[in-house]
BALOBA-1460 file (C-alpha; in Angstrom, 3 decimals):
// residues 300
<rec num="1" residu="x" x="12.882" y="-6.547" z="57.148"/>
<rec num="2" residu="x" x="16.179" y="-7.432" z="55.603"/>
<rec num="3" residu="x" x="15.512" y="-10.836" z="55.124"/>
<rec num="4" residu="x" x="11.695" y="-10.231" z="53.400"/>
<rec num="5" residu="x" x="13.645" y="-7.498" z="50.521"/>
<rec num="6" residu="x" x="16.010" y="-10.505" z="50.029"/>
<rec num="7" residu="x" x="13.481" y="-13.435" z="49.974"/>
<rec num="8" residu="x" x="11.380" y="-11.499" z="47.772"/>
<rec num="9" residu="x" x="14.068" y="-10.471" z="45.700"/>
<rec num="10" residu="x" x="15.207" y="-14.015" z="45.000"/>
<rec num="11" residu="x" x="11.147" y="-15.037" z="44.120"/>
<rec num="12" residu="x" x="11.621" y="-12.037" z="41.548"/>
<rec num="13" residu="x" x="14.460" y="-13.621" z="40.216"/>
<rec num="14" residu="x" x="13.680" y="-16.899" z="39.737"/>
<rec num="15" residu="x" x="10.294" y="-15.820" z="38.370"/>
<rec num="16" residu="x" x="12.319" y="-13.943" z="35.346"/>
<rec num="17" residu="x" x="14.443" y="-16.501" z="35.131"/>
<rec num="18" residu="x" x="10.998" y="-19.147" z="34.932"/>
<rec num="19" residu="x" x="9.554" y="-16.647" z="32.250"/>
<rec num="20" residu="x" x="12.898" y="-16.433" z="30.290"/>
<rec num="21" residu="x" x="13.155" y="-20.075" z="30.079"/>
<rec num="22" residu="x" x="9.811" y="-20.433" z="29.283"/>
<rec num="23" residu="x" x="10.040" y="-18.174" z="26.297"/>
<rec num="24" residu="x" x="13.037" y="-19.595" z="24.825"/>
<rec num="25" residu="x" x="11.528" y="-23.267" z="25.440"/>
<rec num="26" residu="x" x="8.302" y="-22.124" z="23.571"/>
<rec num="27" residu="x" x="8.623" y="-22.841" z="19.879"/>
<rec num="28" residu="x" x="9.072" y="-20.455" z="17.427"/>
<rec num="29" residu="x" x="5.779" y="-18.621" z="16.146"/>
<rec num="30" residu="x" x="3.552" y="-19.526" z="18.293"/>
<rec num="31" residu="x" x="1.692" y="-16.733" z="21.118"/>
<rec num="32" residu="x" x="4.307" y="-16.836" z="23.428"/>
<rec num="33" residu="x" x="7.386" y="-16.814" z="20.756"/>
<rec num="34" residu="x" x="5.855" y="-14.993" z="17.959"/>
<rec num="35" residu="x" x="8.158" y="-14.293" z="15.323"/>
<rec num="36" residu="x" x="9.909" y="-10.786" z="15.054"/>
<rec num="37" residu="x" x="8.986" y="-8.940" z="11.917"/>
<rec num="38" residu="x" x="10.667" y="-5.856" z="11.528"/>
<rec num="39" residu="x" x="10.321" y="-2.846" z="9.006"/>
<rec num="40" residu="x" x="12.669" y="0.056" z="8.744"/>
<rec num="41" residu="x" x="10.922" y="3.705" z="8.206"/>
<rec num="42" residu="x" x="10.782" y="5.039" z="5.217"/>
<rec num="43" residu="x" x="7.471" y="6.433" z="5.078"/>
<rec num="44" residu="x" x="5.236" y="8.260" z="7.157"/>
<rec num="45" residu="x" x="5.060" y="6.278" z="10.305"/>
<rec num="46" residu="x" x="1.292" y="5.708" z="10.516"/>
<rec num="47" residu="x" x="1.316" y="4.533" z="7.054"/>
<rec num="48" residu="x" x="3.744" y="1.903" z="7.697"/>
<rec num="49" residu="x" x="1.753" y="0.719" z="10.651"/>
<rec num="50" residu="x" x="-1.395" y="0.422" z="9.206"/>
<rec num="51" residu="x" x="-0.268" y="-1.466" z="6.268"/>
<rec num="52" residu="x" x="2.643" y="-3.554" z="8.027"/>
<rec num="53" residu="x" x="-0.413" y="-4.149" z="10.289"/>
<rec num="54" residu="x" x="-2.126" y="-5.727" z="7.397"/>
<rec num="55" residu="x" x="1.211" y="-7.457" z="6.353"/>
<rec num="56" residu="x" x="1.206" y="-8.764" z="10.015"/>
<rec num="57" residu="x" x="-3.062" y="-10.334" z="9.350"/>
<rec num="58" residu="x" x="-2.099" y="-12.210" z="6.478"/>
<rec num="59" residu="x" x="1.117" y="-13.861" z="7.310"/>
<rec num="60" residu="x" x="-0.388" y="-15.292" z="10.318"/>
<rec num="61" residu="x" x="-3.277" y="-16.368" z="8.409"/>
<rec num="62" residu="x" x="-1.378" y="-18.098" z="5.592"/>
<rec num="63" residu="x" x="1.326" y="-19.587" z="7.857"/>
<rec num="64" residu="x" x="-0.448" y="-19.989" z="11.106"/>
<rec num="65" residu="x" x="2.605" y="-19.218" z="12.896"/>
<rec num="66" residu="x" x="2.087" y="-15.793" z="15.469"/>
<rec num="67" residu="x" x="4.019" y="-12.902" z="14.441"/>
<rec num="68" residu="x" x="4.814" y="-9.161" z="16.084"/>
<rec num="69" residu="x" x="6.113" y="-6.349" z="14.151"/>
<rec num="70" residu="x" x="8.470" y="-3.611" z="14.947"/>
<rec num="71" residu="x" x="9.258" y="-0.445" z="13.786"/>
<rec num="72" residu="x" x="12.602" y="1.015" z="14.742"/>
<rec num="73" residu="x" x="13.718" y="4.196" z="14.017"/>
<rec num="74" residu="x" x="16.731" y="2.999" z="11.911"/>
<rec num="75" residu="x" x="18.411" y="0.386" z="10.213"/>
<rec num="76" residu="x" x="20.964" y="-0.035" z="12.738"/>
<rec num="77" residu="x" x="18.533" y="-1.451" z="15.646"/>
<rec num="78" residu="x" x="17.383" y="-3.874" z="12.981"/>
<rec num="79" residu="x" x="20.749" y="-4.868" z="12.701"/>
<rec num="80" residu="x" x="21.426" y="-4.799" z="16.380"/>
<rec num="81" residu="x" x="18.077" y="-6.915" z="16.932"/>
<rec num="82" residu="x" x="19.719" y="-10.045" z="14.380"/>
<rec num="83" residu="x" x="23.028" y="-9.822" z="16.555"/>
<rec num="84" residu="x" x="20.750" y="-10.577" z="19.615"/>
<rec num="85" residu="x" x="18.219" y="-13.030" z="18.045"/>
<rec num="86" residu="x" x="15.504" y="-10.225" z="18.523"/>
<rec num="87" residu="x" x="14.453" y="-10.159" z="14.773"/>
<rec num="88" residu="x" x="13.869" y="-12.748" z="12.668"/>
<rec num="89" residu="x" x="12.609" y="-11.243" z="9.503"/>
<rec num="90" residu="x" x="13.499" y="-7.319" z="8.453"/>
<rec num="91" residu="x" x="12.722" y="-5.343" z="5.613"/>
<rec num="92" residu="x" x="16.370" y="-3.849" z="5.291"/>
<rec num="93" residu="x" x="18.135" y="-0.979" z="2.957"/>
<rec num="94" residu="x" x="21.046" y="-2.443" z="1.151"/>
<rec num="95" residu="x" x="23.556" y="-1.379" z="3.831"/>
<rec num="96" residu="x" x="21.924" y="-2.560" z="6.616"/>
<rec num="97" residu="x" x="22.010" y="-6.078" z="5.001"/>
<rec num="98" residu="x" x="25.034" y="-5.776" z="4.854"/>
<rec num="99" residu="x" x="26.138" y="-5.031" z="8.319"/>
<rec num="100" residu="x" x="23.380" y="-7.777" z="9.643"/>
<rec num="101" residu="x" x="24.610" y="-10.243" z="7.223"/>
<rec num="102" residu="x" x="28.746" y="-9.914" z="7.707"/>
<rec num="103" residu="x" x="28.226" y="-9.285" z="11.493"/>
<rec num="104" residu="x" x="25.080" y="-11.887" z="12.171"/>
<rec num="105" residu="x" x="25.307" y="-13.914" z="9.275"/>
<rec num="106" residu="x" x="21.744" y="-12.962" z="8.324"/>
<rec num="107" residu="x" x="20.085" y="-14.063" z="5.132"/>
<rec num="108" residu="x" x="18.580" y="-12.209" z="2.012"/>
<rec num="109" residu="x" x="15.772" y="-14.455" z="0.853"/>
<rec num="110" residu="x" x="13.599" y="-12.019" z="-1.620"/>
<rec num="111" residu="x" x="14.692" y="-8.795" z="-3.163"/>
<rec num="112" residu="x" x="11.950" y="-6.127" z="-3.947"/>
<rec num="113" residu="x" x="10.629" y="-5.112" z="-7.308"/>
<rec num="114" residu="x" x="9.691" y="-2.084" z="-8.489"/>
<rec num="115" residu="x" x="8.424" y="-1.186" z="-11.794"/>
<rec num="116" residu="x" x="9.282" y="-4.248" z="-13.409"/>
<rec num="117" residu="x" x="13.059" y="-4.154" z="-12.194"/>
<rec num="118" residu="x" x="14.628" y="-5.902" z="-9.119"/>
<rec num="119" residu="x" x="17.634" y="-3.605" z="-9.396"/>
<rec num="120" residu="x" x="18.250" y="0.424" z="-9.114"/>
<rec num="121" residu="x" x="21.426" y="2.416" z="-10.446"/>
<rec num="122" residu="x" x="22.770" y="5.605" z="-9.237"/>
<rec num="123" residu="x" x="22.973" y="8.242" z="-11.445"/>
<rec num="124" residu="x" x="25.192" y="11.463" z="-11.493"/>
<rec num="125" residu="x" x="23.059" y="14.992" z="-11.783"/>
<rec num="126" residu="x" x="24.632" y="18.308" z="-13.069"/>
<rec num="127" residu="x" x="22.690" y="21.277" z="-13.989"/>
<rec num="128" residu="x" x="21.956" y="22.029" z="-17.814"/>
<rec num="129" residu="x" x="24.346" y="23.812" z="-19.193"/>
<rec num="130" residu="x" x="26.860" y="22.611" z="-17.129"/>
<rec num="131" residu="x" x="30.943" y="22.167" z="-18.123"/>
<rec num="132" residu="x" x="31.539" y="19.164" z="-16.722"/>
<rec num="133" residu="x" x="30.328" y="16.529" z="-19.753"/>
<rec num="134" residu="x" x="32.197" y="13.470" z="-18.201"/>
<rec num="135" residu="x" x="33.439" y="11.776" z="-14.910"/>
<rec num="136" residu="x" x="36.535" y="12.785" z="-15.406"/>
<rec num="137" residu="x" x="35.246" y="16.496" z="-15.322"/>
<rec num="138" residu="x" x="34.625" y="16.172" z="-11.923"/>
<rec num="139" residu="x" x="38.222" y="16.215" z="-10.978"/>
<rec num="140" residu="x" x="38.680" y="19.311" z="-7.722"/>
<rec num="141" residu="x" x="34.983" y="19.951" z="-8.240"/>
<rec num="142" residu="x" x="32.410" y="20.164" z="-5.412"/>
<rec num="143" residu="x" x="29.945" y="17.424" z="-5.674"/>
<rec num="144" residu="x" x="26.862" y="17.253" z="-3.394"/>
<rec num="145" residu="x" x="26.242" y="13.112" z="-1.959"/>
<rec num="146" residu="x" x="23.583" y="11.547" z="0.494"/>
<rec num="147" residu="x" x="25.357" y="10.107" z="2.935"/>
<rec num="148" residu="x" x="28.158" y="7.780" z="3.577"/>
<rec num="149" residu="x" x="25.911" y="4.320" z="4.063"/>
<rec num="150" residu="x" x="23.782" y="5.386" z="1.161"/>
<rec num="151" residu="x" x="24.557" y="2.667" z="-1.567"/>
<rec num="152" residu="x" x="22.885" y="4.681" z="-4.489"/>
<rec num="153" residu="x" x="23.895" y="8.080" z="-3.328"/>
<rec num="154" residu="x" x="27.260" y="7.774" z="-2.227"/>
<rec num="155" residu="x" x="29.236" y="4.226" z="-2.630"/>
<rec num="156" residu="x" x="28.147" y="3.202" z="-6.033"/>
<rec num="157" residu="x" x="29.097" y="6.797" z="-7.021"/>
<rec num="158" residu="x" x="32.069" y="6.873" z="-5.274"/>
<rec num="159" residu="x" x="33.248" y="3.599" z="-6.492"/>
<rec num="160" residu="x" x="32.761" y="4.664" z="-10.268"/>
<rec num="161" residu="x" x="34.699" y="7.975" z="-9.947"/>
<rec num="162" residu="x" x="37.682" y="5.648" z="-8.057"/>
<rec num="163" residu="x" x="37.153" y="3.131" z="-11.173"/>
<rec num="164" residu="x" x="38.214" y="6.386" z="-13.180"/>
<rec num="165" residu="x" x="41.010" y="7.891" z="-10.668"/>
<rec num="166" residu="x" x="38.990" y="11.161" z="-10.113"/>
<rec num="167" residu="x" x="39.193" y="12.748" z="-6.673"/>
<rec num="168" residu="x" x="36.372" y="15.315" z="-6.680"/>
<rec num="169" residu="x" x="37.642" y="19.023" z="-4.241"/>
<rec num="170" residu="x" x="35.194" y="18.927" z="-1.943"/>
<rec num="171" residu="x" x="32.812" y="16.115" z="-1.044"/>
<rec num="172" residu="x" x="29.213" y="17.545" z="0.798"/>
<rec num="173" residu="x" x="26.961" y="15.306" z="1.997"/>
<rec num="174" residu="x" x="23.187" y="16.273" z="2.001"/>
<rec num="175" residu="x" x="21.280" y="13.847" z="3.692"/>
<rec num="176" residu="x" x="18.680" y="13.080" z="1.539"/>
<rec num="177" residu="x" x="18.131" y="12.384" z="-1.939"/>
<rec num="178" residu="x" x="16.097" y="15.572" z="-2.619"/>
<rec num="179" residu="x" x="18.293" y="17.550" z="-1.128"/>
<rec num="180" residu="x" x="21.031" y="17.241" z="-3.634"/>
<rec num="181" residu="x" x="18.849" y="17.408" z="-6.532"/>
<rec num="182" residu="x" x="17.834" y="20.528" z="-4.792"/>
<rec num="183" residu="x" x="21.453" y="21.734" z="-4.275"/>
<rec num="184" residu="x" x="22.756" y="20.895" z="-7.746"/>
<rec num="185" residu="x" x="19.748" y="23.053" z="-9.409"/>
<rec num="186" residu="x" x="20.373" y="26.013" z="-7.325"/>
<rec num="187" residu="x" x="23.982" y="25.696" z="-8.857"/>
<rec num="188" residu="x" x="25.409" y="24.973" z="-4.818"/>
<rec num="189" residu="x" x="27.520" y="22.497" z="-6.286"/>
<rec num="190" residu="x" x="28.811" y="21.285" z="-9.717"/>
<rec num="191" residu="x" x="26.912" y="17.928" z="-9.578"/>
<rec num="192" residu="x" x="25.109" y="15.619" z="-7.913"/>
<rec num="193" residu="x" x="24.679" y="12.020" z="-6.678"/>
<rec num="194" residu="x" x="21.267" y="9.958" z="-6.210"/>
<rec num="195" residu="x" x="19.696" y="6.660" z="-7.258"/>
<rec num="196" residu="x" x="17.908" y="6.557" z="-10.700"/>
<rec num="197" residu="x" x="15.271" y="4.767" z="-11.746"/>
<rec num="198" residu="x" x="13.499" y="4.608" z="-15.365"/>
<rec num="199" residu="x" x="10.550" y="6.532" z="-16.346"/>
<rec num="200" residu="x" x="7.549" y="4.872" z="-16.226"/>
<rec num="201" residu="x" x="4.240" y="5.624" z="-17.931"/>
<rec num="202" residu="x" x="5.744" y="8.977" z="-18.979"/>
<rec num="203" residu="x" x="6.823" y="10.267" z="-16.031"/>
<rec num="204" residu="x" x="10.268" y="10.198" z="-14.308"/>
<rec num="205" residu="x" x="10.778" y="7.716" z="-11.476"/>
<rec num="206" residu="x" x="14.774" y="9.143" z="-10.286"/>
<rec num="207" residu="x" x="15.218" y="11.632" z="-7.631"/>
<rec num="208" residu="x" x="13.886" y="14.960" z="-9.358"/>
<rec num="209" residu="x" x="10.561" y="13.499" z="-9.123"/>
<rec num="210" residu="x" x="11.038" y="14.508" z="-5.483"/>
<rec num="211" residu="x" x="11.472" y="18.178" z="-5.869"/>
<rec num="212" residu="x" x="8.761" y="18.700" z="-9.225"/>
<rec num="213" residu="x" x="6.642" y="20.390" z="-6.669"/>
<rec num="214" residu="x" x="8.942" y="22.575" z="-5.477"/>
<rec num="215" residu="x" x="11.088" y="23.052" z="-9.121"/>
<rec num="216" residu="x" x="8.475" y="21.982" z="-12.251"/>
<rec num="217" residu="x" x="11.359" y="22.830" z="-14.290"/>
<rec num="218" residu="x" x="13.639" y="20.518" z="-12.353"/>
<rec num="219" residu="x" x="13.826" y="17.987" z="-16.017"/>
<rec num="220" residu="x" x="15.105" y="21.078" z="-17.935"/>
<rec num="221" residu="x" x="17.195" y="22.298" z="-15.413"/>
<rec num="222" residu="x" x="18.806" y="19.181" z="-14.209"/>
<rec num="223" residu="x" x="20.212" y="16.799" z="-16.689"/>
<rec num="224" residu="x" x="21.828" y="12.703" z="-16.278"/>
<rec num="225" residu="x" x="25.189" y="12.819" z="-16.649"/>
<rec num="226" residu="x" x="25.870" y="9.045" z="-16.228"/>
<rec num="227" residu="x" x="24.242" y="6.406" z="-14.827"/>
<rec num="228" residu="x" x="25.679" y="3.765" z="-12.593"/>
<rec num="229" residu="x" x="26.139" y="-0.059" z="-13.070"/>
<rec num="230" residu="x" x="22.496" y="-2.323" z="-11.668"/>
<rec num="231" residu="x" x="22.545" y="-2.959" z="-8.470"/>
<rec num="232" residu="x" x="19.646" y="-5.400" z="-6.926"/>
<rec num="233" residu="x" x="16.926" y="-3.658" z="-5.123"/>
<rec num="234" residu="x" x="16.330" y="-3.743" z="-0.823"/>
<rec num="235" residu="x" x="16.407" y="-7.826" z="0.214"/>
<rec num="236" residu="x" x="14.142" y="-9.076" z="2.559"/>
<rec num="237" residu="x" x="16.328" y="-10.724" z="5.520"/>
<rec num="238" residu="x" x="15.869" y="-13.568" z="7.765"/>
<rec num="239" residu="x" x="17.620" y="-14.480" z="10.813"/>
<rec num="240" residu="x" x="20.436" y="-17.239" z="9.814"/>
<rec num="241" residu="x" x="19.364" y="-19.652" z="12.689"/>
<rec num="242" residu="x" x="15.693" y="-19.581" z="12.064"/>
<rec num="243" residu="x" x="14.576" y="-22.617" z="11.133"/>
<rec num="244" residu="x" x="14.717" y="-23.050" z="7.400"/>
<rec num="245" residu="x" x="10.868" y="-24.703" z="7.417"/>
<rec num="246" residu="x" x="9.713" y="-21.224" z="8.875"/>
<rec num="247" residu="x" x="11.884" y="-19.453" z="6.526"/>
<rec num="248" residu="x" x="10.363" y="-21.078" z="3.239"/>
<rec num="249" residu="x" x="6.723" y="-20.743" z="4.502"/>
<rec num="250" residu="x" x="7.150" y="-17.249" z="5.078"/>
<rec num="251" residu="x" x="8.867" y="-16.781" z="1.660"/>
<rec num="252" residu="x" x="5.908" y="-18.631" z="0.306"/>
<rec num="253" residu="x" x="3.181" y="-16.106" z="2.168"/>
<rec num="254" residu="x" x="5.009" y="-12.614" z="1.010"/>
<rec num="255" residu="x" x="5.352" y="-14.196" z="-2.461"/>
<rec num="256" residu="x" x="1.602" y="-15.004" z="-2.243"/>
<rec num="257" residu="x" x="0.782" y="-12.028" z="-0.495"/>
<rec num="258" residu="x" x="2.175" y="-9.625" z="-3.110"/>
<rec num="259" residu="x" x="-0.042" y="-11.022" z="-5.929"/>
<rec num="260" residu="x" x="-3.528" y="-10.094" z="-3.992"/>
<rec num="261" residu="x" x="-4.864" y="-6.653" z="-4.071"/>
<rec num="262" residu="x" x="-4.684" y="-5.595" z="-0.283"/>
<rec num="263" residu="x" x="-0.593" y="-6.597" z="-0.693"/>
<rec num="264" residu="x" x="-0.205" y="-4.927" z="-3.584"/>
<rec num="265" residu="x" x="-1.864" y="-1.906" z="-1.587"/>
<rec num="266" residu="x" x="0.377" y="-2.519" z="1.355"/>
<rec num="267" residu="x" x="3.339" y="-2.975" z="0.305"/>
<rec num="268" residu="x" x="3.270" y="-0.228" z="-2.331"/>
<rec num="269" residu="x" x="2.584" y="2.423" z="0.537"/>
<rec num="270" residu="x" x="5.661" y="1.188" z="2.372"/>
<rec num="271" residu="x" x="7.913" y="0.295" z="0.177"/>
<rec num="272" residu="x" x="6.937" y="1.138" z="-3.173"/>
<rec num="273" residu="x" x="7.306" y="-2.541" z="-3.613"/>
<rec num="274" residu="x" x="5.478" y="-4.220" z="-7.054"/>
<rec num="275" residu="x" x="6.610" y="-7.586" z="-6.447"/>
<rec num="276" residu="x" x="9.177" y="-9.581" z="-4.820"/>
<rec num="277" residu="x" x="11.700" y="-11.883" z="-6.135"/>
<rec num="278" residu="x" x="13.590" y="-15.124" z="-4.642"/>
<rec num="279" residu="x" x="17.666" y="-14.212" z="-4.307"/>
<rec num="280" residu="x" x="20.125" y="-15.933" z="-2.230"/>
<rec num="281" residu="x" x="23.086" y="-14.416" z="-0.448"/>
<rec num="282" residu="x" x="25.512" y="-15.237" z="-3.483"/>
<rec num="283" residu="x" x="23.260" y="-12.472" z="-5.407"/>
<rec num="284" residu="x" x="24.300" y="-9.759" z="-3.349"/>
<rec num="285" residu="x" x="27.693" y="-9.868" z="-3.471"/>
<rec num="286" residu="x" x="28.351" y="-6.651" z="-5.180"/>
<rec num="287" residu="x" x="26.136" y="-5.075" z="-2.344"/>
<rec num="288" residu="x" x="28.615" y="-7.093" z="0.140"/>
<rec num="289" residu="x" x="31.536" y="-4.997" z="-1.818"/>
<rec num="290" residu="x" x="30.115" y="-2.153" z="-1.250"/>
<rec num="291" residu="x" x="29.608" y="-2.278" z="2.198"/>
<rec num="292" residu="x" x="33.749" y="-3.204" z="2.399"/>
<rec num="293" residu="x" x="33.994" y="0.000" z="0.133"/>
<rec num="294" residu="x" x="31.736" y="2.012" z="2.867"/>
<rec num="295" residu="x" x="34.100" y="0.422" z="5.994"/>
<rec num="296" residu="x" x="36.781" y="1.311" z="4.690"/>
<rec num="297" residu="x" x="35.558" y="5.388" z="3.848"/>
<rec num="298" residu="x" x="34.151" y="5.801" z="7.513"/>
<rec num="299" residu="x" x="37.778" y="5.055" z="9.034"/>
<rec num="300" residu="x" x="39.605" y="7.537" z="7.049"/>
């Protein structure tokens, strides 16, 4: 009896091993190495799979290569999946580029546009009315952030209020962009931090947008008190040791694939994406100094 469990467990073995070897022998893209597209939540989750399912259709079409897509439920497995050579293309929030690209050497090849821009800015919130009419103002005050790998509500914001030596009294971090929109209007804190972006055909694009429903008023009541330095927009990242044929025909397909009307569609619902844009690595190094900034917050 003892020698069929280990007979049998040797067969099982070597049969994983056969299968492993086989996979990583298989070339990349094709059915039985399809390349490993990933896209971080940010969305409802059923939205994202339908339309990264129609992402998925037309890359395969245009490249002929085989792909699979993943959705995670953060940034961090994305990152985790480069470090193992389990992703090979990810649609990544600023931070999470930068962990995948200083820990994995991962590459940004696009950057994502939306309404016309390929870069966002933080913006600093206080309610109408309010005392504090400069950065400096902020000085002891409590001041409501998103969270510490946020780079539009918390390290672009912190960086310019260390740029001017002010050290707010208490720093609360909400969580969510809404949330401290929500927090600064219902005068919880003296001001606010969340990403901005222009108005566009009339209507604001920054973070009150997300709480009009809830506060109409939310324009009167909450005013810009300074906006941030441009940063460039979410990059799309590729695996550093995929090979760069692969990595130009896909850049090709989702620069293709963004002109026609079902992309447009798609990529809109996910990612509120217009357009893409070709960057390099070198672009985002003021995103990589960030991400130093954010390292070196989360040991203190």
């Amino acid at each position: 009896m003892g020698r069929h469990v280990v007979f049998w467990g040797l067969i099982t073995m070597l049969s994983t091993g056969l299968i492993s070897c086989e996979r990583k022998r298989a070339e990349v893209g094709s059915e039985k190495n399809p390349i490993k597209l990933f896209f971080v939540p940010s969305v409802d989750i059923k939205v994202i799979e339908d339309s990264s399912k129609k992402t998925k259709d037309y890359l395969e079409k245009e490249t002929g290569y085989k792909f699979e897509v993943s959705i995670p439920q953060s940034y961090i497995a994305v990152v985790e999946a480069f470090g193992t050579d389990r992703a090979d293309v990810a649609a990544l929030n600023t931070y999470g580029y930068y962990l995948a690209h200083t820990k994995h050497k991962a590459e940004a090849r696009l950057t994502v546009v939306r309404h016309g821009s390929n870069t966002y800015q933080s913006q600093f919130i206080v309610k109408a009315g309010s005392k504090i009419k400069s950065l400096s103002d902020f000085k002891g005050k409590k001041i409501a952030f998103v969270d510490p790998a946020s780079a539009s509500g918390y390290l672009l914001p912190l960086k310019m209020l260390r740029d001017k030596g002010v050290e707010p009294g208490e720093t609360v971090f909400a969580m969510k962009h809404d949330n401290v929109v929500a927090m600064v209007y219902n005068g919880q804190v003296e001001g606010g931090a969340t990403f901005y972006s222009p108005a566009y055909e009339g209507k604001i694009e920054d973070a009150r947008r997300l709480v009009k429903t809830q506060y109409p008023d939310v324009e009167e009541k909450v005013q810009i008190l300074q906006l941030s330095e441009p940063i460039l927009n979410d990059p799309i990242v590729f695996r550093a040791t995929l090979p760069e044929p692969i990595k130009l025909k896909i850049t090709e397909a989702l620069l293709k694939y963004v002109k026609t009307e079902e992309g447009k569609t798609a990529l809109k619902a996910i990612y509120g994406v217009d357009d893409f844009k070709q960057v390099t690595d070198v672009d985002y190094q003021s995103v990589l100094s960030l991400g130093k900034l954010s390292e070196e917050v989360m040991k203190k």
